[in-house]
Residue, then its C-alpha position, 0 to 999 in steps of 0.5 A: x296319378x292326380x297330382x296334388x295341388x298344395x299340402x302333400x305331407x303332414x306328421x308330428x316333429x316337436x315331440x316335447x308335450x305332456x303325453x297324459x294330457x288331451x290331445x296329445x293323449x289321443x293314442x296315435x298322437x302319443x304313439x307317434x302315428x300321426x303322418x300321412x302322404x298326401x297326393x290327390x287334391x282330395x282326402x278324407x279322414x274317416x273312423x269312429x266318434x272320438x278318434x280324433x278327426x276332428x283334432x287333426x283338422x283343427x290342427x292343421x285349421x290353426x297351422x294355416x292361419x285359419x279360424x278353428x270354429x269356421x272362417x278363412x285366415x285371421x278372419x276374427x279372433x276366437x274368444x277362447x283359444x284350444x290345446x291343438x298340435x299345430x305347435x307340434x305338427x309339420x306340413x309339407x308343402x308342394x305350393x304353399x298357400x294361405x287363402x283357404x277356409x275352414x268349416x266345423x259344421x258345430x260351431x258354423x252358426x257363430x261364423x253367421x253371426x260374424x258375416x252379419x257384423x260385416x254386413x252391417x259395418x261395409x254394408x250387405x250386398x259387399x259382403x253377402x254376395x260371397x254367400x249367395x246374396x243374403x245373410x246365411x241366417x236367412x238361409x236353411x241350415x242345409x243351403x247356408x252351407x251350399x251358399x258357403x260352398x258354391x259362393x266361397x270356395x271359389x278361389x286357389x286355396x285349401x279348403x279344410x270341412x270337418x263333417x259338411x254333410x251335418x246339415x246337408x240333404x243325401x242330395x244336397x251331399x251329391x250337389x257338394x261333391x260336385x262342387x268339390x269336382x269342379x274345383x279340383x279340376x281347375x287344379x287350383x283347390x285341395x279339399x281335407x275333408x273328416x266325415x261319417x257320411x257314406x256317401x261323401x266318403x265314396x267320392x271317386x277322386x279322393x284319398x282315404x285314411x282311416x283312424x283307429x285307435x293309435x293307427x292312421x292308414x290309408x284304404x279303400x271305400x269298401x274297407x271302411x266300417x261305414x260302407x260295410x255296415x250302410x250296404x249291410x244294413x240298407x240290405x236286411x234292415x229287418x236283421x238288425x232290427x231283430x237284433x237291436x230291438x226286442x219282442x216289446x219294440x223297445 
């Protein structure tokens, strides 16, 4: 078994919160279904759009200390705070660490900008080496990402990534799961990683749980919907195309 470096539990505790109301309506919330086991040093949140994988990430982004539209802990202030869990949630602690970063792939642009602030106030090659030496606007959105990953992720922490692979390549999806390997190997990193990507999902070493409805449980890569539909798919492309389309191509 790979031991698991730092977080090794997280599940809700303070129940005192309106249940009609987001996110505590969001049904594994309100259900009481929100606790996973952690025990590798990589894990990955799967299941459709709007079950809640982001507002699990976010959450437990706020209960470390880190900035919930990208940074690392009390990196800048948000302009507008949001209605998370981390109030409501408890993380068990093997190590108990707070350098780290969070990355919501949406909202990375606004993270740019801050670096660019800092660049300019303690000057550029100080603050731009921990991006791969220029500014990340100056970058394609795909490799202001690598940069990100290669340059920053490289101390003990944890590392929080609500869907990397949103700007990333197939290719470039493979350079960051070798990333993630060569952290994780030094025992000194743990990755929580919500994604709808295949590929990322395969990764050998991690720890799945899937999201549906009001149930999170933990699976296997061949049992989730997306390996599923991509291997039917890339298969018999054409069943799905007769399925989806009709006579006039519409």
């Amino acid at each position: 078994m790979i031991k698991t470096p730092f977080l090794k539990e997280v599940f809700i505790e303070n129940f005192d919160f309106d249940s009609n109301v987001y996110p505590f309506n969001i049904p594994f919330v309100k259900n009481n279904n929100l606790h996973f086991r952690i025990n590798r040093p990589v894990i990955i949140l799967v299941g459709d759009n709007g079950t809640g994988k982001s507002t699990i990430l976010e959450s437990i982004a706020k209960k470390c200390g880190f900035n919930t539209s990208s940074g690392s802990y009390h990196l800048y202030d948000l302009d507008e705070e949001k209605m998370l869990l981390d109030k409501h949630l408890k993380l068990i602690w093997d190590i108990k660490v707070s350098n780290g970063f969070f990355l919501r792939a949406e909202s990375f642009t606004n993270f740019a900008k801050f670096i660019d602030e800092q660049a300019k106030e303690f000057g550029s090659f100080e603050v731009y080496k921990y991006y791969g030496g220029k500014s990340l606007n100056e970058q394609s959105h795909g490799e202001s990402f690598l940069s990100l990953f290669a340059s920053r992720f490289n101390q003990k922490g944890i590392y929080i990534l609500d869907e990397p692979e949103a700007a990333l390549s197939p290719t470039r999806i493979l350079s960051l799961m070798s990333i993630i390997k060569n952290l994780t190997d030094k025992g000194n990193s743990q990755f929580i990683i919500a994604t709808h990507s295949p590929i990322l999902m395969a990764y050998p070493y991690a720890q799945l749980f899937y999201i549906d409805d009001d149930i999170i449980k933990e699976t296997t890569y061949e049992k989730t919907e997306h390996y599923k539909i991509s291997k039917d798919f890339l298969n018999n492309p054409e069943r799905y195309f007769n399925y989806l389309f009709d006579d006039n191509g519409n």
